[in-house]
PDB file of N, H, CA, C and O in Angstrom:
ATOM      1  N   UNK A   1     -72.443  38.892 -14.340  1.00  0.00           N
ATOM      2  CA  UNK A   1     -71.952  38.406 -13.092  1.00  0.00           C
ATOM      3  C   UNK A   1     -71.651  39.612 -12.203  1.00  0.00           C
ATOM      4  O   UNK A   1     -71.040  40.590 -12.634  1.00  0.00           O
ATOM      5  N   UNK A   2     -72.188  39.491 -10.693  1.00  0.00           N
ATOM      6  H   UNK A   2     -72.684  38.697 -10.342  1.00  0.00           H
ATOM      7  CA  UNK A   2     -71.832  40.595 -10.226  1.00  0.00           C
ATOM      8  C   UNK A   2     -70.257  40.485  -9.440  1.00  0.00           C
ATOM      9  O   UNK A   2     -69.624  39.521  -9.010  1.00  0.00           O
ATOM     10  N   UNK A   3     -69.957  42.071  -9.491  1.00  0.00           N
ATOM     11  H   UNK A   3     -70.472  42.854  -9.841  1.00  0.00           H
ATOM     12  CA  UNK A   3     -68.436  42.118  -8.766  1.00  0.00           C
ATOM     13  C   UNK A   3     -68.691  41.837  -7.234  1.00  0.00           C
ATOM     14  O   UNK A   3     -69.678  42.299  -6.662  1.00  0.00           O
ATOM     15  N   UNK A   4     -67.685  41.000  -6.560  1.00  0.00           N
ATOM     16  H   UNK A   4     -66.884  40.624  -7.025  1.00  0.00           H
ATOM     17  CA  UNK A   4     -67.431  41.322  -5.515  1.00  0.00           C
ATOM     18  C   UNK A   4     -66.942  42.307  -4.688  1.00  0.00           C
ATOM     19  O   UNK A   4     -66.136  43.018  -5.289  1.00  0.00           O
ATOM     20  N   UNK A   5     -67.119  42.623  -3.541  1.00  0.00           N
ATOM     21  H   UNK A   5     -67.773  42.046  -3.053  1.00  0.00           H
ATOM     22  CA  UNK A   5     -66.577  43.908  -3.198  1.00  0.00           C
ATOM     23  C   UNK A   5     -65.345  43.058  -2.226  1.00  0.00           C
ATOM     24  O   UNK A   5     -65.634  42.077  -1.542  1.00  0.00           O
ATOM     25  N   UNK A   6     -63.832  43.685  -2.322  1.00  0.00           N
ATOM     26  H   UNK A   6     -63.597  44.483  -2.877  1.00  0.00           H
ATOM     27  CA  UNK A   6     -62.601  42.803  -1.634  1.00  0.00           C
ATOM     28  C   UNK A   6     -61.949  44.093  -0.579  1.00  0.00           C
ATOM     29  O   UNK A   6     -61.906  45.183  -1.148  1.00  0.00           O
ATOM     30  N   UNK A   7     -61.589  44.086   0.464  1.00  0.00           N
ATOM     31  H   UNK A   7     -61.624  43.200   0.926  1.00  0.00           H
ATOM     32  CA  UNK A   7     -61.209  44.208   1.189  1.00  0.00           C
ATOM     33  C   UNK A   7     -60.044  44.416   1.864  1.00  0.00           C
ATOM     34  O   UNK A   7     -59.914  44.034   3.026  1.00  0.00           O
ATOM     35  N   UNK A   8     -59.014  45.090   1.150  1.00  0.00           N
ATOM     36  H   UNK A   8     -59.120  45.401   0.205  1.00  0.00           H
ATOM     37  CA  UNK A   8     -57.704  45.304   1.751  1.00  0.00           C
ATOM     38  C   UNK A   8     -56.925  45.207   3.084  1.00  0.00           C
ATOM     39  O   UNK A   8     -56.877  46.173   3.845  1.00  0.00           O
ATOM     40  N   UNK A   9     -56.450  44.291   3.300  1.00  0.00           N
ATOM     41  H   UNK A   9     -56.488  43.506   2.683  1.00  0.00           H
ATOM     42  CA  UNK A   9     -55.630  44.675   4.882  1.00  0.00           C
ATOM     43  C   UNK A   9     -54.348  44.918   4.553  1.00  0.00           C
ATOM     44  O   UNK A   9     -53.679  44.416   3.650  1.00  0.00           O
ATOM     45  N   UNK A  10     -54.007  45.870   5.498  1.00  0.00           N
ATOM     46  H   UNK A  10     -54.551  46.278   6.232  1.00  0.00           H
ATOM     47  CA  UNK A  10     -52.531  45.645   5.656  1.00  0.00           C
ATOM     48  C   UNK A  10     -51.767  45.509   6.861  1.00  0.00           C
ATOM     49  O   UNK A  10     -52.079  46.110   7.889  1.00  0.00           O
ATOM     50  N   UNK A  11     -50.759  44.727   6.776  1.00  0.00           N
ATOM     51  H   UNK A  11     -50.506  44.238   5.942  1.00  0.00           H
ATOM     52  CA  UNK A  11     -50.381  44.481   8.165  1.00  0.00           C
ATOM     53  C   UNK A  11     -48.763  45.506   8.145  1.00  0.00           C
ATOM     54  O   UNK A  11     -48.023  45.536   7.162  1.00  0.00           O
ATOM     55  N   UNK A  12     -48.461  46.364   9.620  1.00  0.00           N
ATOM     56  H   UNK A  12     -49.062  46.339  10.419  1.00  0.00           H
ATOM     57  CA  UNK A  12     -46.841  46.521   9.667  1.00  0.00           C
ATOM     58  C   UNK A  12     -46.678  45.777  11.202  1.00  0.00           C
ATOM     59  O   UNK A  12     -47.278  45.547  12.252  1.00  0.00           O
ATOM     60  N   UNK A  13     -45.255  45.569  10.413  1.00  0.00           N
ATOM     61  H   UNK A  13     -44.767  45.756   9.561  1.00  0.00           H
ATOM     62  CA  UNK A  13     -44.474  44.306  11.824  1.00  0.00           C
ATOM     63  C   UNK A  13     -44.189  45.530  12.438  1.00  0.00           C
ATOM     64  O   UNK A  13     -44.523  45.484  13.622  1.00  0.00           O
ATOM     65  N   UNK A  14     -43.688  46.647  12.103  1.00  0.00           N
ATOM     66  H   UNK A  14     -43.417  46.684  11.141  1.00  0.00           H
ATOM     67  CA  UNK A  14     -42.921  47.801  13.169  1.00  0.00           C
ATOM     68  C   UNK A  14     -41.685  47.413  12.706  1.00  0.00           C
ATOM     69  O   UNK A  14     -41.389  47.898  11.614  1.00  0.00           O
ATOM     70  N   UNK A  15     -40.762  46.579  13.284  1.00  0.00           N
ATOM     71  H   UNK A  15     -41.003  46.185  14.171  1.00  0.00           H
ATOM     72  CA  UNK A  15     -39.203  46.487  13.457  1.00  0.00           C
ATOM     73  C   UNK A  15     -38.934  45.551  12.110  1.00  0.00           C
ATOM     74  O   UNK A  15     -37.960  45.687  11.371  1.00  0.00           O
ATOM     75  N   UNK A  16     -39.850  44.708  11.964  1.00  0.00           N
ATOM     76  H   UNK A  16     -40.642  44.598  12.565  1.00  0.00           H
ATOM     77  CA  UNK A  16     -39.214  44.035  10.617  1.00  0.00           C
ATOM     78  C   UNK A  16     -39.297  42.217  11.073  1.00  0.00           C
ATOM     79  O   UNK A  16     -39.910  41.274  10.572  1.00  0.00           O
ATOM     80  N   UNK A  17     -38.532  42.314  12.034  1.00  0.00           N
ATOM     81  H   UNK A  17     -38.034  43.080  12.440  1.00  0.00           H
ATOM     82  CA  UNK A  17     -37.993  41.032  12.178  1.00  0.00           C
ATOM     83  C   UNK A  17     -38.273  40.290  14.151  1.00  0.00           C
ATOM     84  O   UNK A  17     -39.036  40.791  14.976  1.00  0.00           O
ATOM     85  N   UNK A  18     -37.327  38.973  14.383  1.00  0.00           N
ATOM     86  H   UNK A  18     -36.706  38.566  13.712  1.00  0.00           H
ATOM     87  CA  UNK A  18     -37.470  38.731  15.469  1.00  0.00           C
ATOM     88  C   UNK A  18     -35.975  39.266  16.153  1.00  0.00           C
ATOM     89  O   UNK A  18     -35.526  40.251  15.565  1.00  0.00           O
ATOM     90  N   UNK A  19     -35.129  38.759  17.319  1.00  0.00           N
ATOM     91  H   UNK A  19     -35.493  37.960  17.796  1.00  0.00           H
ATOM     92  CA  UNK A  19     -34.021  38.935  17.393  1.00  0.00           C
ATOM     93  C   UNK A  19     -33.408  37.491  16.989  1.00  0.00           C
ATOM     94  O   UNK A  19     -32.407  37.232  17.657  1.00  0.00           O
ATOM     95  N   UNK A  20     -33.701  36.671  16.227  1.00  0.00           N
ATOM     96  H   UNK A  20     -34.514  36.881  15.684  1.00  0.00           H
ATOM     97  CA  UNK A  20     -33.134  35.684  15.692  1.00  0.00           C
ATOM     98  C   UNK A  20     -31.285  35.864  15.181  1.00  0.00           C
ATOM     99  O   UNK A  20     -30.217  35.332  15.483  1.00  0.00           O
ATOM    100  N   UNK A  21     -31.735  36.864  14.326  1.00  0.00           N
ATOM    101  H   UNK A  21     -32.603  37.296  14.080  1.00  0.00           H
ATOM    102  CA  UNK A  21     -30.264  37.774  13.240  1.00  0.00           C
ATOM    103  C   UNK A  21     -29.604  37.655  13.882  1.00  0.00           C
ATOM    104  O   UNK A  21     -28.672  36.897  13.618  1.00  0.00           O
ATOM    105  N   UNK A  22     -29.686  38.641  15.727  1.00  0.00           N
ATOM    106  H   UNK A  22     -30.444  39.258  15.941  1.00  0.00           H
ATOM    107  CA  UNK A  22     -29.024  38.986  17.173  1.00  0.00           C
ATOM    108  C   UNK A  22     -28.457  37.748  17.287  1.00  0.00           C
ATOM    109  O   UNK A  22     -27.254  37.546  17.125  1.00  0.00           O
ATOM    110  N   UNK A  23     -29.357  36.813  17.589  1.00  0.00           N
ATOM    111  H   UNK A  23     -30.334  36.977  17.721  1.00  0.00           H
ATOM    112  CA  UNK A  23     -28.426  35.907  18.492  1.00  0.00           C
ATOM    113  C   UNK A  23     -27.708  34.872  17.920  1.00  0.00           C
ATOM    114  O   UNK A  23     -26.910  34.173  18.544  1.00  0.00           O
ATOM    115  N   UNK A  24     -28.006  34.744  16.602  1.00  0.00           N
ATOM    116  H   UNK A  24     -28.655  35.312  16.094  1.00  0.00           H
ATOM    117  CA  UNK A  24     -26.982  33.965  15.586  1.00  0.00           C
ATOM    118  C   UNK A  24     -25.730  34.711  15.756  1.00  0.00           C
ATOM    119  O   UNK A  24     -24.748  34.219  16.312  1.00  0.00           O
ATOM    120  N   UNK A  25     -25.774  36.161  15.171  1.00  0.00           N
ATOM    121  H   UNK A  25     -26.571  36.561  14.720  1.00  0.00           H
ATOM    122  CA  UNK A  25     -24.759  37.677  15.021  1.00  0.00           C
ATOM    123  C   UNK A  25     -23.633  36.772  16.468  1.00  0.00           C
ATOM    124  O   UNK A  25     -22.629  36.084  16.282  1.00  0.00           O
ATOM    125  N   UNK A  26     -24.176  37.064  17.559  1.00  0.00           N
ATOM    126  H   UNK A  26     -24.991  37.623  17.711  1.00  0.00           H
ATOM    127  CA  UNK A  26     -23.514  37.077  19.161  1.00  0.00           C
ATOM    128  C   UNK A  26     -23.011  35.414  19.120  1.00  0.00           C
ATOM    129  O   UNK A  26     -21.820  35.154  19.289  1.00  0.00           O
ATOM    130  N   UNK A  27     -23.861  34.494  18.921  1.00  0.00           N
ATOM    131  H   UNK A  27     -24.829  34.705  18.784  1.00  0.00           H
ATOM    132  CA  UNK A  27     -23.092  33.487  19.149  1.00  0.00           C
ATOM    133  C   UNK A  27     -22.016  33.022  17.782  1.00  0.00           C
ATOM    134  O   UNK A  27     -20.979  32.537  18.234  1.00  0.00           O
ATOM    135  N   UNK A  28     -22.027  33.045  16.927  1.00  0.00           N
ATOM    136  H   UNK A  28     -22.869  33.438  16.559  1.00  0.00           H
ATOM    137  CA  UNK A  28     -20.992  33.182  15.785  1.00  0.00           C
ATOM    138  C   UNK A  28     -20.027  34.064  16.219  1.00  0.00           C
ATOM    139  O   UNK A  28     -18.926  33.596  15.931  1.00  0.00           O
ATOM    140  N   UNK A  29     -19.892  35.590  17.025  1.00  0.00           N
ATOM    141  H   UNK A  29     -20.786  35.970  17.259  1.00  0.00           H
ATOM    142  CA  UNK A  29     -18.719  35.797  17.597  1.00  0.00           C
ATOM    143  C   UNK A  29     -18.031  35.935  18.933  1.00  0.00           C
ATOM    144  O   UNK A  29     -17.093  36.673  19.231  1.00  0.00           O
ATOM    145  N   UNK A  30     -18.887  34.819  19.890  1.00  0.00           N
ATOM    146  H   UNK A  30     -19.650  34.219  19.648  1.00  0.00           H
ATOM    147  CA  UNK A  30     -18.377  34.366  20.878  1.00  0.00           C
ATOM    148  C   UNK A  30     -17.584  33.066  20.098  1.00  0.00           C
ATOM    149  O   UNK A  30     -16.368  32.936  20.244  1.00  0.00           O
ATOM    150  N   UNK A  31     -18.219  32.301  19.423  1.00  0.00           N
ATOM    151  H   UNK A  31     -19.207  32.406  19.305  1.00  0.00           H
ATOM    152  CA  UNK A  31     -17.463  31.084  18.642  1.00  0.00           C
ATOM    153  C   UNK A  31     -15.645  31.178  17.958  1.00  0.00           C
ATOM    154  O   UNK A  31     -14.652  30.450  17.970  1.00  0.00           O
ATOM    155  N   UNK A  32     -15.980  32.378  17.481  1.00  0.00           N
ATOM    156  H   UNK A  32     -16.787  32.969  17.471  1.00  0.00           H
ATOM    157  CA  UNK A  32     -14.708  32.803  16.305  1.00  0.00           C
ATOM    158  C   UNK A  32     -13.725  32.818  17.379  1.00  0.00           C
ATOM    159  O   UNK A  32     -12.730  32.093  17.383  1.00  0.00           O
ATOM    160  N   UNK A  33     -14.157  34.056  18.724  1.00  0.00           N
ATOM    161  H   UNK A  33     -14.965  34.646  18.721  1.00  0.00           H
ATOM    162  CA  UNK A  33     -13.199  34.721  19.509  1.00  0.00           C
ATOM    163  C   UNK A  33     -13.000  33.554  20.796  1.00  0.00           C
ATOM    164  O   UNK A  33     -12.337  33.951  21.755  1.00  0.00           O
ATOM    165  N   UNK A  34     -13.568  32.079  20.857  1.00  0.00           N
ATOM    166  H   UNK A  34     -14.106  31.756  20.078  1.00  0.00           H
ATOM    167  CA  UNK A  34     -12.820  30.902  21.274  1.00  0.00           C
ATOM    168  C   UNK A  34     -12.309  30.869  20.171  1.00  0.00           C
ATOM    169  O   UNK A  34     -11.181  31.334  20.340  1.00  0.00           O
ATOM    170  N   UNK A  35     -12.437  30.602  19.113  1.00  0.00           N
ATOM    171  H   UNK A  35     -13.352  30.225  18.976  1.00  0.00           H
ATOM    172  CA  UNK A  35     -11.107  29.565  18.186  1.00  0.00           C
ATOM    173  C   UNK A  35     -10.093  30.165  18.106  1.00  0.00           C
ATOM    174  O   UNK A  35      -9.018  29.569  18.033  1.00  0.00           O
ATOM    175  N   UNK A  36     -10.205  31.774  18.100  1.00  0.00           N
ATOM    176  H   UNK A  36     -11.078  32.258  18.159  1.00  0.00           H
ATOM    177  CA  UNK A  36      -8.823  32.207  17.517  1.00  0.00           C
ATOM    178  C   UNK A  36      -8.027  32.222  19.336  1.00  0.00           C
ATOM    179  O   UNK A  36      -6.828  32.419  19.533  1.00  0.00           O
ATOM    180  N   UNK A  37      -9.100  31.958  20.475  1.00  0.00           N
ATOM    181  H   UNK A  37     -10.074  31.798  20.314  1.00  0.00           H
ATOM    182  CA  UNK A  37      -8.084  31.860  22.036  1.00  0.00           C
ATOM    183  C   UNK A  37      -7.358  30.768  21.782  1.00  0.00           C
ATOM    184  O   UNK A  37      -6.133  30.814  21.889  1.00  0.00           O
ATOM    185  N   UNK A  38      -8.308  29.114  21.241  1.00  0.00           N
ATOM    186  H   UNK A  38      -9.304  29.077  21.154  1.00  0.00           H
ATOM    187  CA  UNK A  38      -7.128  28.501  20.829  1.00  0.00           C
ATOM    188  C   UNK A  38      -7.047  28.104  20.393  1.00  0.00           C
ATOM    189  O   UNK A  38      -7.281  26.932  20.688  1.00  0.00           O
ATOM    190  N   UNK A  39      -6.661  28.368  19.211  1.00  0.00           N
ATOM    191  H   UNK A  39      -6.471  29.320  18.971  1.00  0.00           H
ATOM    192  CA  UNK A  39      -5.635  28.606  18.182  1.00  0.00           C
ATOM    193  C   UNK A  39      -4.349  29.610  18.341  1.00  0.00           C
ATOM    194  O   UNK A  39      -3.252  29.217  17.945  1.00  0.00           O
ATOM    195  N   UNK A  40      -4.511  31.057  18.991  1.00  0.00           N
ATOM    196  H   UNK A  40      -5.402  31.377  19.312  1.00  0.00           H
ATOM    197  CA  UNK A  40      -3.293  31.641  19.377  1.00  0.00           C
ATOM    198  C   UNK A  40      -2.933  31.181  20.955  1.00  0.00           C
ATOM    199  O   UNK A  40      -1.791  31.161  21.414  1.00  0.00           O
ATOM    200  N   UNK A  41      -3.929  30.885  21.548  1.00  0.00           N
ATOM    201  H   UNK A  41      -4.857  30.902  21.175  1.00  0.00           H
ATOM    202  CA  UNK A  41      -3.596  31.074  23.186  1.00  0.00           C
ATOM    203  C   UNK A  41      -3.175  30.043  23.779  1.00  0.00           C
ATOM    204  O   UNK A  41      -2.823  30.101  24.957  1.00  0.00           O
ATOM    205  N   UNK A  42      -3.134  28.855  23.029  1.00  0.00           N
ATOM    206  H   UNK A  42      -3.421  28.808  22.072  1.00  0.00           H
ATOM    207  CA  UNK A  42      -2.230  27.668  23.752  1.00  0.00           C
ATOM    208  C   UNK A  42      -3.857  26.674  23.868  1.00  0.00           C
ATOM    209  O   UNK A  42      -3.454  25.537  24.114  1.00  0.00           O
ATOM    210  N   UNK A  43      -4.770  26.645  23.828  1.00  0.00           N
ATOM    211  H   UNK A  43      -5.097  27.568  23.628  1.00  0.00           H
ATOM    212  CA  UNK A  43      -6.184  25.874  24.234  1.00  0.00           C
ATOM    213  C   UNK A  43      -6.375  25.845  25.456  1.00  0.00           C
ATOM    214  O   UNK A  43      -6.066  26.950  25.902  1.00  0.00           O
ATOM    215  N   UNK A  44      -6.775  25.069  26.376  1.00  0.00           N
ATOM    216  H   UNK A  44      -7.025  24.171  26.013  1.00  0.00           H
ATOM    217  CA  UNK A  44      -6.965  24.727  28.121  1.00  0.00           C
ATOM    218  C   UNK A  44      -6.071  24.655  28.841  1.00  0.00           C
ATOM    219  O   UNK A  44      -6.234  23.975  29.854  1.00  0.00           O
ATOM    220  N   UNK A  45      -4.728  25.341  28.612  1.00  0.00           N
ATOM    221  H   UNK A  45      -4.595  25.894  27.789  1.00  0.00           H
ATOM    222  CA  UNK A  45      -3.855  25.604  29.982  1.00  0.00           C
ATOM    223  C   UNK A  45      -2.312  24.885  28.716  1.00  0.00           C
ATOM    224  O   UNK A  45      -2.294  24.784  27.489  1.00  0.00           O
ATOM    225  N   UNK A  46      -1.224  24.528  29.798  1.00  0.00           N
ATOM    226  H   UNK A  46      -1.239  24.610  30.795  1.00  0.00           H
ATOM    227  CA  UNK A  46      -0.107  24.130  29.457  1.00  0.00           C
ATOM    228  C   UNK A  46      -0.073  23.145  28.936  1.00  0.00           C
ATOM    229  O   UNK A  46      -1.175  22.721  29.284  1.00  0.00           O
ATOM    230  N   UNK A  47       0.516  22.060  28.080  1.00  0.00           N
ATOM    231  H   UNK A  47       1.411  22.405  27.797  1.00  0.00           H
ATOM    232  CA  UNK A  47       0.013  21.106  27.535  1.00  0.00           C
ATOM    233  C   UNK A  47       1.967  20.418  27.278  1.00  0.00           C
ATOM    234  O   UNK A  47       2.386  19.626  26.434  1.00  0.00           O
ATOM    235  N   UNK A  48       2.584  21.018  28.196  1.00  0.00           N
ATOM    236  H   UNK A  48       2.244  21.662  28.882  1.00  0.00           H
ATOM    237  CA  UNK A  48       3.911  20.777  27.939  1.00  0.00           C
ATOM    238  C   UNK A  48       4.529  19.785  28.998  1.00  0.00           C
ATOM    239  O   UNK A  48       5.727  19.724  29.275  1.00  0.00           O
ATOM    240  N   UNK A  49       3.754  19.193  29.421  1.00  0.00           N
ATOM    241  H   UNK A  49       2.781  19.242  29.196  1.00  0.00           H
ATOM    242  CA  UNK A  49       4.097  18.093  30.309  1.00  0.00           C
ATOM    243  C   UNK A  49       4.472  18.722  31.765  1.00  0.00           C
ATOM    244  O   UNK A  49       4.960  17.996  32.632  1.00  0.00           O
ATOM    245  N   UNK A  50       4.297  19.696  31.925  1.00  0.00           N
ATOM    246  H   UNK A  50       3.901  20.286  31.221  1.00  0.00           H
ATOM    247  CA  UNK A  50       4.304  20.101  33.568  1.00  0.00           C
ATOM    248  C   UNK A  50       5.612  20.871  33.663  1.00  0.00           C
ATOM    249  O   UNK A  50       6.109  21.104  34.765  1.00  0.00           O
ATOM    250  N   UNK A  51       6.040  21.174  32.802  1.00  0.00           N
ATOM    251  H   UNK A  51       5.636  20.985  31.907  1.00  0.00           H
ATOM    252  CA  UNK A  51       7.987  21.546  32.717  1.00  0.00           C
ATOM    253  C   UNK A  51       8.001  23.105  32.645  1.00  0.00           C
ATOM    254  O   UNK A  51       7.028  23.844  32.490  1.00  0.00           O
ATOM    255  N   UNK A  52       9.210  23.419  32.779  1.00  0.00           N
ATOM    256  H   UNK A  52      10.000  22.819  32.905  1.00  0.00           H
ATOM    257  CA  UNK A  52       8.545  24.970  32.165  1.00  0.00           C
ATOM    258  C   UNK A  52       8.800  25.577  31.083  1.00  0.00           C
ATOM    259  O   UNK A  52       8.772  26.784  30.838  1.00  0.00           O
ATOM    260  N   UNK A  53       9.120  24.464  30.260  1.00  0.00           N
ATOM    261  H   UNK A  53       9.142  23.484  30.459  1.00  0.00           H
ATOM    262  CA  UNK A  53       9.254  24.475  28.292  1.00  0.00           C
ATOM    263  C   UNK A  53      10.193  24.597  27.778  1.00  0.00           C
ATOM    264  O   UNK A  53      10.433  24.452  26.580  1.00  0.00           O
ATOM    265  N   UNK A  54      11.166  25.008  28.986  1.00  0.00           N
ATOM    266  H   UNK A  54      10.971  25.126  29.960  1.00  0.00           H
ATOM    267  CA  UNK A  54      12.871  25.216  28.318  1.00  0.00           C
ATOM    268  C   UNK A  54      13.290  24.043  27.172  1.00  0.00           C
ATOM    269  O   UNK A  54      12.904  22.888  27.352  1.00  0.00           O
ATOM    270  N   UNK A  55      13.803  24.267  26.421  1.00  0.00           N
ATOM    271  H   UNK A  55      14.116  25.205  26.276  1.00  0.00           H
ATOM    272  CA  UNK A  55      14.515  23.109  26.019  1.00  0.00           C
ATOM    273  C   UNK A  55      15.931  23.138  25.266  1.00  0.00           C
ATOM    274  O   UNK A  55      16.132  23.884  24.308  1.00  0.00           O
ATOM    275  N   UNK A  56      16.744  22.397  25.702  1.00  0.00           N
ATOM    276  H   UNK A  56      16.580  21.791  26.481  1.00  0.00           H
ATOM    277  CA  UNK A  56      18.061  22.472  24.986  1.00  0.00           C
ATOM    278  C   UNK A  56      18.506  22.093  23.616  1.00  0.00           C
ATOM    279  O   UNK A  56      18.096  20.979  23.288  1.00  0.00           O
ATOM    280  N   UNK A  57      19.133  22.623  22.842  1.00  0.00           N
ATOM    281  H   UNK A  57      19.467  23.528  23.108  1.00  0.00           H
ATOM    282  CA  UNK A  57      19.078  22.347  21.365  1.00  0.00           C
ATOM    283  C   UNK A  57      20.870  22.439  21.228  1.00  0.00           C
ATOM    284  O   UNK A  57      21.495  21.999  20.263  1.00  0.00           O
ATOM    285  N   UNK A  58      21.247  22.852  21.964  1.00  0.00           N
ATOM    286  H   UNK A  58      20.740  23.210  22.749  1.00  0.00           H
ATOM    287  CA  UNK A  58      22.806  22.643  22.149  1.00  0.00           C
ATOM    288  C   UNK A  58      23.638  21.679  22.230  1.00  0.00           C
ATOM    289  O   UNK A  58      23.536  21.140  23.333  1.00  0.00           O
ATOM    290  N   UNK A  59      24.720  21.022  21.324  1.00  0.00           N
ATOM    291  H   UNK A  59      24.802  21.460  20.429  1.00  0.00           H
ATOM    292  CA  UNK A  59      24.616  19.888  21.001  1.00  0.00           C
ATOM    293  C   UNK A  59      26.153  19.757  20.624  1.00  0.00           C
ATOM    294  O   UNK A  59      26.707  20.856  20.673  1.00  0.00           O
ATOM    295  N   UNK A  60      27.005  18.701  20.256  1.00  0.00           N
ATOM    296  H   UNK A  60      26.555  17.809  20.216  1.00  0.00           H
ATOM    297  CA  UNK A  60      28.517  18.658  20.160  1.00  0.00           C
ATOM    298  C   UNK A  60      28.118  18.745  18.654  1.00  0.00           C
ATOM    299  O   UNK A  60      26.976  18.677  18.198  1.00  0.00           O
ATOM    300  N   UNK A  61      29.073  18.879  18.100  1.00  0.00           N
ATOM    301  H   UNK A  61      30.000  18.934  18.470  1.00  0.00           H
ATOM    302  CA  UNK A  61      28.753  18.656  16.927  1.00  0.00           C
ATOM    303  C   UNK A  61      30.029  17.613  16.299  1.00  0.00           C
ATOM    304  O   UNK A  61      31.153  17.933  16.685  1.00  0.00           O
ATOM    305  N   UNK A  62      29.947  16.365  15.342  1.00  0.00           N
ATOM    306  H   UNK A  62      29.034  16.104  15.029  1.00  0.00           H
ATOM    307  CA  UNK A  62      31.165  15.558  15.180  1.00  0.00           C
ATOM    308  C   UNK A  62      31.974  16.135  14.508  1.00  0.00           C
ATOM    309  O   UNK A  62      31.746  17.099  13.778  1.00  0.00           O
ATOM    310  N   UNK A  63      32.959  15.623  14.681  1.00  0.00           N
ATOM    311  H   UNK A  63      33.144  14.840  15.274  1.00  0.00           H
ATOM    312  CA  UNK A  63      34.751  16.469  14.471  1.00  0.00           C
ATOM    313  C   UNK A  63      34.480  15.444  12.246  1.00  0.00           C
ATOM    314  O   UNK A  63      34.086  14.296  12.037  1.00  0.00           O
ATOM    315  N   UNK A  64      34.735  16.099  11.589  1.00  0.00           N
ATOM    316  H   UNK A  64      35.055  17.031  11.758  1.00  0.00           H
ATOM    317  CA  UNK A  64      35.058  15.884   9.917  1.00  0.00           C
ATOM    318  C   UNK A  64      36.403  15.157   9.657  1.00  0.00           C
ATOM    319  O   UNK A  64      37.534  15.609   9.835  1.00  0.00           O
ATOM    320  N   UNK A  65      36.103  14.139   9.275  1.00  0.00           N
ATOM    321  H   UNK A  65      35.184  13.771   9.130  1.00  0.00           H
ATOM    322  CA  UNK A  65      37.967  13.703   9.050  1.00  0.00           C
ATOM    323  C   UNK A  65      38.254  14.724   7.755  1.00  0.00           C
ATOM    324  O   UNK A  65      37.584  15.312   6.906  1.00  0.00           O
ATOM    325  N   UNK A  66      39.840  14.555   8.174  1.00  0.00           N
ATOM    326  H   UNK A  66      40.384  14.077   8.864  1.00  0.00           H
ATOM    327  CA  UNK A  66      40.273  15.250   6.994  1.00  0.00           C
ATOM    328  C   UNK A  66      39.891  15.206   5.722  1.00  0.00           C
ATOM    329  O   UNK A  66      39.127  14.319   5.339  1.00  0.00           O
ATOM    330  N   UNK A  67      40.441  16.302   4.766  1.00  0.00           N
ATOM    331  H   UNK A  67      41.061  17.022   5.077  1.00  0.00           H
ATOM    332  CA  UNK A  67      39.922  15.855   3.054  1.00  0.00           C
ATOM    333  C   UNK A  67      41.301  15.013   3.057  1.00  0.00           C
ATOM    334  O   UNK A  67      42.439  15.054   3.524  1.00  0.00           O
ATOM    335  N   UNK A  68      40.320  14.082   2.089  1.00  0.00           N
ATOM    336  H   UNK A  68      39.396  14.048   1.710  1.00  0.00           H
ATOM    337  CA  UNK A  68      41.576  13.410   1.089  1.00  0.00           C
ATOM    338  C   UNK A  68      42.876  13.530   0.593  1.00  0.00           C
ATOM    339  O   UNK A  68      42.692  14.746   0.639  1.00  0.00           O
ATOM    340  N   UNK A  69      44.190  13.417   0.096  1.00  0.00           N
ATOM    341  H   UNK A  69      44.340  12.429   0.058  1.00  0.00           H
ATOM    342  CA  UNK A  69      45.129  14.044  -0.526  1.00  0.00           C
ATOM    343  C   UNK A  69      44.159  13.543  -1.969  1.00  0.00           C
ATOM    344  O   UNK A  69      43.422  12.579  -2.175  1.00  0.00           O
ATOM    345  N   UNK A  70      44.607  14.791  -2.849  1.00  0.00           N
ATOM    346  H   UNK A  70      45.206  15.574  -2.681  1.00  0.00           H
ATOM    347  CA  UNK A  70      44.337  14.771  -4.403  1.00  0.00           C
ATOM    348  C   UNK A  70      45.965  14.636  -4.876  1.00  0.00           C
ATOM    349  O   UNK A  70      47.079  14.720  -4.359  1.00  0.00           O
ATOM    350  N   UNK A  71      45.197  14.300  -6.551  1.00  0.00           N
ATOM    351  H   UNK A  71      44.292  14.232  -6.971  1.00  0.00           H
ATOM    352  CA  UNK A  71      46.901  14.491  -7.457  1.00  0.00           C
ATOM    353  C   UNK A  71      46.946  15.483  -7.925  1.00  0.00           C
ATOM    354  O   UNK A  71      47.782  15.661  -8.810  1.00  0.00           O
ATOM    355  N   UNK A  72      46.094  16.519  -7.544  1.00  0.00           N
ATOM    356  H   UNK A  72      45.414  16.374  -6.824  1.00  0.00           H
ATOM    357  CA  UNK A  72      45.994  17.816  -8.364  1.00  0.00           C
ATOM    358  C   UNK A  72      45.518  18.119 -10.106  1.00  0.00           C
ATOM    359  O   UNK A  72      45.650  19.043 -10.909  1.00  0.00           O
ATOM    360  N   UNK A  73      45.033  17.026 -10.098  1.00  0.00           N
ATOM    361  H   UNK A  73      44.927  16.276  -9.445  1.00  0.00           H
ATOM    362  CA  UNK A  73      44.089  16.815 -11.257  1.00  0.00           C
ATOM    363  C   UNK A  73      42.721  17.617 -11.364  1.00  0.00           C
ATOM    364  O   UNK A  73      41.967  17.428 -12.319  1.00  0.00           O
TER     365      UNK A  73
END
């Protein structure tokens, strides 16, 4: 049987790749750096009913009736 004669190619990409990696990379940390705005930054503005958040926690506090008399037991 006779041999065939085969033909080698080779191909180079140059860089490797597309910018696919890039723009996954960029939008995964535009994503993160919204969540952590809100999550630390309050989300879309004031959310406190229009007030300006003060709030009072100051309070009477009720008067204890006396202790008991004991028999000293």
């Amino acid at each position: 049987m006779a041999e065939r004669e085969r033909e080698v190619i080779v191909t180079n990409n140059g860089s490797g790749g597309g910018g696919g990696g890039w723009i996954f990379a960029i939008i995964l940390v535009i994503l993160i750096a919204l969540g952590l705005w809100w999550f630390f930054g309050g989300g879309f503005g004031d959310m406190t009913g229009g007030g300006n958040g003060d709030v009072d926690v100051n309070i009477e506090a009720p008067e204890t009736p006396d202790a008991p008399a004991t028999d000293g037991n």
